[in-house]
LUMPAPA-607422 format. One line per 4 residues: for each residue x, y, z of C-alpha. Coordinates in pm, whole numbers, plus 50000, padded with zeros to 5 digits. Example, Ala and Ser with C-alpha at 12.3 -4.5 7.8 and 13.67 -1.06 7.14 Angstrom:
REM residues 2
51230 49550 50780; 51367 49894 50714
***
This chain:
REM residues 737
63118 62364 82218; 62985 62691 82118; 62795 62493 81824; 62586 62343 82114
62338 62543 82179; 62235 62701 81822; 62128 62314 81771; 61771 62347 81938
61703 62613 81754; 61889 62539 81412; 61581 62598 81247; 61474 62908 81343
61769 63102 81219; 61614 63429 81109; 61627 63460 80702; 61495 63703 80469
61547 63769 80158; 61858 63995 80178; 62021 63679 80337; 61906 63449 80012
62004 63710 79743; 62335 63809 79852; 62421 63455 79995; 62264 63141 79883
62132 63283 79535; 62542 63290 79394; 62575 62981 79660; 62338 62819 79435
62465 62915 79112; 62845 62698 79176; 62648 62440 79302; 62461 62425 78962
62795 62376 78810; 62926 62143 79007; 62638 61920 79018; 62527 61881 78661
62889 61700 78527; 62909 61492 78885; 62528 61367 78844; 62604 61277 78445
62964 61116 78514; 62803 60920 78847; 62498 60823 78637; 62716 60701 78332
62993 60537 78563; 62696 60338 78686; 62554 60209 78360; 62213 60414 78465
62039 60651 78232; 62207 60954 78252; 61825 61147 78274; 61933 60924 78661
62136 61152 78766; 61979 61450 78635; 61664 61357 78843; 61791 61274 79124
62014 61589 79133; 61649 61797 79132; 61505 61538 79398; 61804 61633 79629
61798 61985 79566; 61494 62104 79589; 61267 61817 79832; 61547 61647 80047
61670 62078 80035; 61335 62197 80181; 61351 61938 80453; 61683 61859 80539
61763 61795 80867; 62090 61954 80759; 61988 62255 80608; 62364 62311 80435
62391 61934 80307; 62389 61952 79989; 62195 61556 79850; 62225 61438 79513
62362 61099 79315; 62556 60959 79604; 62875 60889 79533; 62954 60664 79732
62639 60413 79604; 62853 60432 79264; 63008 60069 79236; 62666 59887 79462
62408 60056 79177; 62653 59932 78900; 62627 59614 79050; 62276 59621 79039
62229 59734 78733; 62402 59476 78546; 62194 59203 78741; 61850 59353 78757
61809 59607 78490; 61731 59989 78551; 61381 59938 78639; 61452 59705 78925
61703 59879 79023; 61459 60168 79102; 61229 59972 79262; 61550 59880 79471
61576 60253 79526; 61201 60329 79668; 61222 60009 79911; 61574 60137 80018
61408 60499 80065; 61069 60329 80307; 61365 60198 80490; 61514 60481 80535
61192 60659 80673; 61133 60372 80888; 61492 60450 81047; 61491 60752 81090
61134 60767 81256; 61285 60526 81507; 61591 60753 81623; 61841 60508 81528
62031 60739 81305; 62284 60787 81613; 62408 60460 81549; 62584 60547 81274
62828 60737 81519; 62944 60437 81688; 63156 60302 81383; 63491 60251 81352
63617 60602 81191; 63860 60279 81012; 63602 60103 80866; 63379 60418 80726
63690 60593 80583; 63834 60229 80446; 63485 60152 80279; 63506 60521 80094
63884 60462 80004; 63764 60126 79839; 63499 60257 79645; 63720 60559 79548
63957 60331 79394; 63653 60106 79215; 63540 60439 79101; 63902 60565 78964
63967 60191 78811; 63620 60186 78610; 63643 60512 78494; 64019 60499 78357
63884 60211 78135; 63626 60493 77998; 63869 60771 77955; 64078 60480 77733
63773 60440 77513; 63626 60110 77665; 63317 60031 77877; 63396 59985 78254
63365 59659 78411; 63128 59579 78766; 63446 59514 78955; 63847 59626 79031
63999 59289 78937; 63780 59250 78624; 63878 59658 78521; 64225 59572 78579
64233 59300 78356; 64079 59570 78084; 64347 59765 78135; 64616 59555 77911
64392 59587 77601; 64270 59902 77660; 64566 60066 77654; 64651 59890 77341
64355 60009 77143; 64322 60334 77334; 64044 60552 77140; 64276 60887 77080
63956 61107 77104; 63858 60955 77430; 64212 60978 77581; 64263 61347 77475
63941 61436 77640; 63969 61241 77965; 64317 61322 77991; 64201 61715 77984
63926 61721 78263; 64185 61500 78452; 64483 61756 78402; 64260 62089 78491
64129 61910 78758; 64425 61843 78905; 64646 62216 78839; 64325 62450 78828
64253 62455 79238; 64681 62575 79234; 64548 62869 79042; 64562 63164 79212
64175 63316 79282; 64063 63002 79047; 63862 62883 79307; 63565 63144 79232
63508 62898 78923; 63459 62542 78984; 63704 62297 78852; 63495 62052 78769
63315 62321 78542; 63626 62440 78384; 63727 62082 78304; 63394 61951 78143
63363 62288 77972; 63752 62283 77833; 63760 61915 77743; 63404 61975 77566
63609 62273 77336; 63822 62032 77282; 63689 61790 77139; 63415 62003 76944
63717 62209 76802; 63962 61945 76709; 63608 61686 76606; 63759 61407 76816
63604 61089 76782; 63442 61040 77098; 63104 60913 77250; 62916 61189 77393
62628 61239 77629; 62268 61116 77507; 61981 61252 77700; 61651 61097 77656
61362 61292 77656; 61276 61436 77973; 60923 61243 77955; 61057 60951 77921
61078 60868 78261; 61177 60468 78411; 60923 60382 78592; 60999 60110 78898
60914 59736 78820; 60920 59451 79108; 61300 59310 79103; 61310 58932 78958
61510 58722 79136; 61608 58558 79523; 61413 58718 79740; 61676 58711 79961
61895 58877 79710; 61651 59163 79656; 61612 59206 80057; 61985 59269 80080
62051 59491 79773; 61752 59743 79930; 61921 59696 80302; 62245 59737 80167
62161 60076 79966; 61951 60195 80255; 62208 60122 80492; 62536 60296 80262
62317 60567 80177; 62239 60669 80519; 62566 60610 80635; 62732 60864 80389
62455 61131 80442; 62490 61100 80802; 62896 61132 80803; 62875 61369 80590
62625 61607 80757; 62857 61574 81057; 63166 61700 80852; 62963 61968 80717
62885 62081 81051; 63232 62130 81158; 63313 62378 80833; 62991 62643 80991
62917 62805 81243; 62544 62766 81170; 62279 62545 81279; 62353 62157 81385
62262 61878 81179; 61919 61695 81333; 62047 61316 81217; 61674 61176 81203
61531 61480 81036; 61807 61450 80772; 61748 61058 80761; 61387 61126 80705
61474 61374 80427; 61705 61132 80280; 61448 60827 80272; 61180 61068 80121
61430 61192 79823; 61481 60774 79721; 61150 60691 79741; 61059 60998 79481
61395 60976 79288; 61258 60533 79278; 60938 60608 79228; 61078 60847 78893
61353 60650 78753; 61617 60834 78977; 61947 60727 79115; 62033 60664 79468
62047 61004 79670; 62227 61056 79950; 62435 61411 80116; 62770 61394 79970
63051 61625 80150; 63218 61735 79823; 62928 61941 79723; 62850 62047 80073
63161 62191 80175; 63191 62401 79840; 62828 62478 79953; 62944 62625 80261
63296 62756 80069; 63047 62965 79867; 62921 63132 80146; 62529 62952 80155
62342 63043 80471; 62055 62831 80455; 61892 62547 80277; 61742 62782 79999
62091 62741 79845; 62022 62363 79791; 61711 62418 79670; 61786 62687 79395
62046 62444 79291; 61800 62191 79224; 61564 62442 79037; 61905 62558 78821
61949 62169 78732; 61586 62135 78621; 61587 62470 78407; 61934 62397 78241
61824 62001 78126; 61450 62129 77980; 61588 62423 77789; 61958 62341 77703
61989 61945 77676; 62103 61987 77333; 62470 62203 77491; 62515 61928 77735
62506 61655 77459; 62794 61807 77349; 63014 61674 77669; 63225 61389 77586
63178 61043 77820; 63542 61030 77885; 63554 61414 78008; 63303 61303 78279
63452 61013 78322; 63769 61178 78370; 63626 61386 78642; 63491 61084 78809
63863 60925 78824; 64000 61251 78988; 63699 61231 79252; 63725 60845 79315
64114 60946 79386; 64034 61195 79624; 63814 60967 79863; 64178 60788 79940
64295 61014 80164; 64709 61056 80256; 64628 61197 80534; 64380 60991 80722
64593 60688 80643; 64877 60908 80865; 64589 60958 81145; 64498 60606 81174
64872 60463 81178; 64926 60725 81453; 64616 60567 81636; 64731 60186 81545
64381 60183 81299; 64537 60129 80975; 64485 59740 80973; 64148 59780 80997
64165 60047 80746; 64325 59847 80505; 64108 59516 80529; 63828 59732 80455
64012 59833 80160; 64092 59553 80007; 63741 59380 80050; 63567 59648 79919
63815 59603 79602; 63889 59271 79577; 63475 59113 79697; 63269 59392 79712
63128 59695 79928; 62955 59492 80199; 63145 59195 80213; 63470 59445 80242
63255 59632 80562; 63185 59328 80714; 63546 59203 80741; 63673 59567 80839
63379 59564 81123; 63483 59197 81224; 63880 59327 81256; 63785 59607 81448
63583 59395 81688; 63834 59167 81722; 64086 59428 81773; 63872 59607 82042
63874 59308 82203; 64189 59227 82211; 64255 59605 82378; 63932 59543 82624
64113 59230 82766; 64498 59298 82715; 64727 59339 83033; 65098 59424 83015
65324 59280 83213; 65652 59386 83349; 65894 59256 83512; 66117 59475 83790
66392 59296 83957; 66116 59094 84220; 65809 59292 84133; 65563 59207 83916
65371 59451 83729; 65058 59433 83571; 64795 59687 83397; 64464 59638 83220
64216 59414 83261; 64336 59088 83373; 64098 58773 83204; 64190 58408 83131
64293 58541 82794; 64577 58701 82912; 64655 58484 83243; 64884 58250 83039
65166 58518 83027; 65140 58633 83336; 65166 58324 83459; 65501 58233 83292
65643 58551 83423; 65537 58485 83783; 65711 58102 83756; 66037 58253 83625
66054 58464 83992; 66365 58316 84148; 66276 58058 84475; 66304 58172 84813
66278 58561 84771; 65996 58826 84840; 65816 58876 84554; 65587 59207 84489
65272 59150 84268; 65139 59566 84185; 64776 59546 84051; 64676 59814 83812
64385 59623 83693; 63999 59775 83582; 63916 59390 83602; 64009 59083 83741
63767 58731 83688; 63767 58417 83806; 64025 58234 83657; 64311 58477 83678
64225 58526 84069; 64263 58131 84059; 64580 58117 83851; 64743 58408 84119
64652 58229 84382; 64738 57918 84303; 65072 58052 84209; 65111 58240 84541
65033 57966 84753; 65260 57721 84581; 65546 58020 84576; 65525 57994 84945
65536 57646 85018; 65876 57672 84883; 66010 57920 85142; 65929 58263 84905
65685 58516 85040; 65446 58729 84836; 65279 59069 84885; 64963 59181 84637
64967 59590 84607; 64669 59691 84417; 64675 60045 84316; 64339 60116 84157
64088 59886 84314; 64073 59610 84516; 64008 59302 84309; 64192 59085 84424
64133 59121 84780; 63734 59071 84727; 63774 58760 84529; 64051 58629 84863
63729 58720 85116; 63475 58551 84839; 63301 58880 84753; 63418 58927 84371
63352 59212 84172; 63107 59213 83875; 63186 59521 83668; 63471 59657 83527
63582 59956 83730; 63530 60324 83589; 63819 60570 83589; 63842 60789 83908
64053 61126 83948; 64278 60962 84196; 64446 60649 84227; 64433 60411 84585
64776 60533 84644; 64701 60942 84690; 64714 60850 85022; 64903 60854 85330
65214 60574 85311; 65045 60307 85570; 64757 60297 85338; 64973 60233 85030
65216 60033 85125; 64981 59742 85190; 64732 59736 85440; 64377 59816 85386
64311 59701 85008; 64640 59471 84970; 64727 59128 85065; 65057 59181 85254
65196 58864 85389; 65534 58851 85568; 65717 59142 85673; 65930 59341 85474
66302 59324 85425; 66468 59594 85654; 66639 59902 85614; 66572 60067 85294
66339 59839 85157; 66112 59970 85471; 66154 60321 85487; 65859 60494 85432
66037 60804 85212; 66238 60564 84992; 65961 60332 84895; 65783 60654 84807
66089 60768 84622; 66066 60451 84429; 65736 60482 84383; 65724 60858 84266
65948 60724 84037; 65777 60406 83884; 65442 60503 83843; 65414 60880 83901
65765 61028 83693; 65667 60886 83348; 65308 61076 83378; 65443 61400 83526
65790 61417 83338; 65663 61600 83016; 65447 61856 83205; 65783 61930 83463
66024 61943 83159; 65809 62196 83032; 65788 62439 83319; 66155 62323 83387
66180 62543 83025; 66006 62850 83050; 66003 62863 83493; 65771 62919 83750
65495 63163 83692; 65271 63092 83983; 64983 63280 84025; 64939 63243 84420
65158 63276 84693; 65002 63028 84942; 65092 63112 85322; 64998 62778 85531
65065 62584 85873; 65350 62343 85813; 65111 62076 85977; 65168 61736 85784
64815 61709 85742; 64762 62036 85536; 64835 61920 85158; 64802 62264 84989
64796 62137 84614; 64532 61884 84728; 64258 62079 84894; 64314 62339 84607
64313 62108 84299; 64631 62208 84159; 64982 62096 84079; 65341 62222 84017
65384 62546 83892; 65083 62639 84019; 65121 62781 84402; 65429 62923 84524
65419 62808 84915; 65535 62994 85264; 65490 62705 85529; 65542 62780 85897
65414 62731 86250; 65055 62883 86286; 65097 63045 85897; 65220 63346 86041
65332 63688 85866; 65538 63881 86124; 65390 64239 86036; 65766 64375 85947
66080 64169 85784; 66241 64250 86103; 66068 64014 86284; 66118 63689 86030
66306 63725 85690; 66244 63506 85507; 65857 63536 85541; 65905 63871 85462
66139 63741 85164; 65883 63498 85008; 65645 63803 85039; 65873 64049 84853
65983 63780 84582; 65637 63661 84468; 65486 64055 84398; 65766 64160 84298
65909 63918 84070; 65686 63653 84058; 65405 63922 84001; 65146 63692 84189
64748 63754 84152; 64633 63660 84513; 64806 63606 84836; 64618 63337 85069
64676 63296 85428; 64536 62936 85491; 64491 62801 85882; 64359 62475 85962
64131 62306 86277; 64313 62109 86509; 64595 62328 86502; 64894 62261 86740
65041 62634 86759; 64668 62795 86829; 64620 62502 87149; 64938 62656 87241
64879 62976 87231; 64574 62955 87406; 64716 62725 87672; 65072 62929 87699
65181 62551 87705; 65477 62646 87481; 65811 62591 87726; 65975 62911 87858
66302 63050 87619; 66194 62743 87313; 66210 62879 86964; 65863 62775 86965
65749 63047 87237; 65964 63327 87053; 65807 63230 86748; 65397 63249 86873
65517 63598 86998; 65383 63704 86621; 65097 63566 86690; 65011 63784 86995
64805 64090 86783; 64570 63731 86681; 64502 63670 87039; 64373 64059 87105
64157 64008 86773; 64024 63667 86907; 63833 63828 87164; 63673 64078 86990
63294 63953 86974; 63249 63646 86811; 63176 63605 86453; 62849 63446 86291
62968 63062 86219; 63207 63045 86464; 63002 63012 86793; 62994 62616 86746
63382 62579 86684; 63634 62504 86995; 63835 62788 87107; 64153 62676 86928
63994 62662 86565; 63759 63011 86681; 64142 63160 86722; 64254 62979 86411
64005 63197 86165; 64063 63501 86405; 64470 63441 86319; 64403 63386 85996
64262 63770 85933; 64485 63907 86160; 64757 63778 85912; 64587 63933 85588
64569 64244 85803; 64983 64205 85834; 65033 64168 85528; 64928 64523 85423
65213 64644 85653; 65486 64534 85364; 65462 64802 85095; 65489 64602 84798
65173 64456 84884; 65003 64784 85000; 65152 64907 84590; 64978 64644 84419
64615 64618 84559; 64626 64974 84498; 64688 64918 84161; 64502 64653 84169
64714 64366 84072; 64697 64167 84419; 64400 64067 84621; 64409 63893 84962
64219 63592 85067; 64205 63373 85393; 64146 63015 85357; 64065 62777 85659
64062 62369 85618; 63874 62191 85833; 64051 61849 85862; 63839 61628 86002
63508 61685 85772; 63746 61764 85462; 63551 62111 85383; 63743 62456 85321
63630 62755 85414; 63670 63153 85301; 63768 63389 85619; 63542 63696 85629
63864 63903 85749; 63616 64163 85843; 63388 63975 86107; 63631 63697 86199
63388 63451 86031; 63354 63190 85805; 63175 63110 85412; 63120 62869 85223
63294 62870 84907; 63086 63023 84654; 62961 62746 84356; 63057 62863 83996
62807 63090 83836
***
């Protein structure tokens, strides 16, 4: 949350050059390192020019940099376009293929000038993680074919079937260096400080020693001159074909950029991403890196979290990069010609691995997700990138479905229970359940449904009515809403209904236990089944008990620590936790007639007790003294109606000193009250003022540890006032700053 409101002004984070040279100039410098063996392997991987990856590595640096809408993104050959460009290369040629690129980048604009790029969001987390997982593993299959010596395939099955032979005729040169990147890539992040020089450096750079040293027979990089640019020619072909392959890059592209600027803004503290400036930057990088010969571009999270890692500040850190990349290909292509295929191919295989993530496949069993997951996996292996999104989007709808219109149902003794939404989908089991009821007994049908249509109020009632011409009787409780009383009086409901703080039941037992809301038929059965405190026992411990239990087990563990002790009337209609929003363990409660304190122990103990025990033990913030309108001991003691030698009349005695304050002039906001609640405020400060004859209390507002407040409820209009103690008044309580 405390991201929030550095996103409007993101952009104007103050930078100067001491913020550039001492963080995003050496921010820049790793990046450089990182980027120039992850464009060539992505580039080569994809059957592209390698001069691809080079350019579109200085595209995403320095333009889609400069206007990023997430200035610590760093963009570049996306990664995750790696097994849809090979796929296009190998049907339309390179040329096409960057034509493909420039209509995929208009598209892009066209997007993200619309304000769609939110959309993204609302994807299964299954599907987006599944589609990376299955182009990880196309990536790690293809490449292990290079790093054996042989030329990678367009698809999983057809690389695994490469495999056999591959292995048999393994180039030794080609394993020795692959197998090197691999190995450093995989031990030199356990090394300790390591981390100040990038692995994937260290591995191209070692298995490029290597093979120079030992003059392994390998293939090695061949740049092309940096003038000789591919220029974009008109894709031959379907046209429908062509329309897909530029929707379907536009579409992965974006999607990638946008996750990943998301990610990237939970590793910083700095400003938010802006997801349709950062669209916009990504569609204007393709249609440059098309119009040039470029691969795909799109923000990839490896590089931008070792972005952020290296301590970059602002988006001069991707744009350096981008100038490093263009320096190091004009005036040292002939050192990077050096690097074998199978060393970047190597690293390719360790970063295809990585995108299949351990972890998230725990997360998304936890959350019941890892069907969908795994569809998506397998189509994107086994049929392709959008055929395998398509089926993981069509599970997940299907599966969301199935949650939107599931109800359980459960069976207690003669009750019925049912929660969810209730459709004709799942009517059929209830239905089964409710004809298995034994004949001739009472049975109790307890809604807990968001929705009820048509057919299942049908199938109920059809069920009822039958149930009773055989002698039974039924009683519908709904807890939540009232469904299936509307649809009985012809007025159904139309939407589902949203989640409220409180259920029906929070409510007195008459409501409840069946008559407004609930279609209660016969009478109940007598003697327990009819007492009020046992149903509610029952009840307490059906639906109430599983949702508390944790929460009480807990404070069951470490006891109370209260932070109030709460002095009220013992009037039934006073529910202290419910006009102050709290639960158990939270007030520590001294209920008597008229919420008296007799002002010494002498006069009540265990008042004075409760007192005692919450400052001193309990060491309690605030003590509130809380009267009420309406209140039966006040009538009295204004009347004297209490009968001669009761406990009652001994009792109100205490309450004498709140008489002699009542008629002390009357307070502001108290004129309009009767003269029973006008005595109830006056009793109520009287009562904070007896409460400083105890010394405990007296000890700790001088230390200040306690503070006194007085509290009155006003029943009938459900509002609750603050007692000025000082002028017998009332206020309003004050609104949160």
């Amino acid at each position: 949350m405390n991201h929030l409101p550095r996103s409007n002004a993101g952009e104007h984070t103050p930078h100067g050059p001491p913020l550039i040279l001492k963080h995003d100039l050496p921010a820049s410098f790793v990046l450089f390192l990182i980027s120039i063996p992850l464009s060539l392997g992505i580039a080569h991987a994809t059957g592209a020019p390698l001069m691809a990856g080079i350019i579109s590595a200085v595209i995403g640096g320095v333009v889609v940099g400069a206007i990023s809408g997430a200035p610590l993104q760093i963009s570049g050959p996306g990664t995750g376009l790696v097994v849809i460009v090979a796929g296009l290369v190998a049907q339309f040629g390179w040329a096409a293929t960057a034509a493909i690129t420039l209509a995929a980048g208009m598209l892009q604009l066209a997007l993200g000038l619309t304000g769609i790029s939110r959309v993204v969001m609302s994807l299964s987390p299954a599907v987006v993680h599944g589609m990376l997982a299955g182009i990880g593993i196309s990536i790690a299959a293809g490449q292990l074919v290079v790093v054996l010596g042989g030329t990678a395939a367009s698809s999983v099955p057809a690389n695994l079937a490469l495999l056999p032979g591959e292995v048999a005729g393994a180039s030794l040169g080609s394993v020795i260096a692959g197998a090197v990147a691999i190995a450093v890539l995989l031990v030199w992040p356990r090394v300790p400080r390591a981390s100040l020089v990038p692995a994937p450096l260290v591995a191209v750079v070692l298995a490029t020693a290597l093979a120079f040293v030992l003059r392994l027979d390998v293939a090695h990089v061949d740049l092309p001159d940096s003038h000789a640019l591919t220029f974009p020619e008109m894709p031959q072909g379907n046209v429908g074909t062509v329309v897909t392959a530029i929707v379907t890059v536009a579409l992965v592209a974006s999607m990638e950029s946008l996750l990943s600027a998301v990610a990237t803004d939970r590793l910083h503290d700095g400003p938010r991403a802006r997801l349709d400036k950062e669209l916009i930057a990504q569609g204007t990088g393709n249609v440059l890196a098309g119009a040039l010969g470029g691969f795909p571009i799109s923000g990839g999270l490896a590089r931008s979290s070792t972005n952020v890692a290296a301590g970059a500040k602002t988006r001069y850190a991707a744009i350096f990069q981008g100038v490093w990349i263009a320096v190091a290909v004009l005036a040292f292509s002939p050192a990077l010609e050096l690097i074998p295929l199978s060393a970047l191919a190597g690293v390719l295989f360790v970063v295809g691995l990585k995108l299949v993530s351990l972890q998230r496949m725990r997360n998304l069993l936890q959350h019941r997700e890892f069907v969908v997951y795994a569809v998506t996996v397998l189509g994107v292996v086994l049929f392709g990138l959008l055929e395998g999104v398509v089926a993981g989007l069509v599970v997940a709808l299907l599966r969301a479905l199935y949650r939107l219109t599931h109800c359980s149902v459960r069976v207690e003794g003669n009750r019925v229970c049912v929660r969810g939404s209730l459709v004709f989908l799942g009517v059929g089991r209830l239905v089964r359940e409710l004809r298995g009821m034994p004949q001739g007994e009472t049975v109790v049908l307890e809604l807990h449904v968001d929705y009820l249509d048509h057919a299942s109020y049908e199938a109920i009632n059809d069920w009822r009515e039958g149930y009773e011409r055989l002698g039974g009787r039924v009683r519908v409780d709904e807890v939540h809403d009232t469904w299936f009383d509307r649809a009985n009086q012809g007025k159904p409901g139309r939407r589902k209904t949203l989640p409220g703080p409180l259920p029906r039941w929070f409510a007195p037992w008459s409501h409840w236990q069946g008559t407004p809301g609930a279609v209660t038929l016969p009478a109940q059965r007598a003697s327990a089944e009819s007492d009020p405190m046992l149903l509610g026992m029952r009840e307490f411990e059906r639906r109430s008990a599983p949702l508390v239990r944790p929460f009480l087990h807990e404070l069951a563990m470490r006891g109370q620590r209260p932070q109030q002790l709460f002095i009220t009337c013992a009037d039934s209609r006073v529910v202290p936790n419910l006009i102050t929003t709290s639960g158990p363990g939270d007030l520590f409660c001294v209920r008597n007639i008229g919420n008296l304190v007799p002002m010494s122990s002498a006069e009540d103990r265990s008042v004075g007790a409760a007192v005692e025990y919450a400052v001193e033990i309990l060491n309690v913030s605030t003590i509130v003294v809380c009267g009420h309108s309406d209140c039966g001991a006040m009538k009295a003691l204004v009347s004297g109606s209490a009968p001669r030698g009761s406990h009652l009349r001994s009792w109100l005695r205490n309450a004498e000193p709140s008489l002699i304050r009542f008629h002390a002039p009357t307070a502001p906001g108290c004129a309009e009250l009767p003269v029973a609640d006008r005595l109830a405020v006056a009793n109520v400060a009287q009562q904070l003022d007896n409460l400083l004859g105890y010394p405990s209390v007296r000890e700790a507002i001088v230390a200040g540890t306690l503070t006194l407040k007085g509290m009155y409820f006003d029943i009938s209009n459900a509002r609750v006032y603050l007692v000025d103690a000082d002028r017998n008044g009332l206020e309003p309580v004050p609104s949160p700053a």
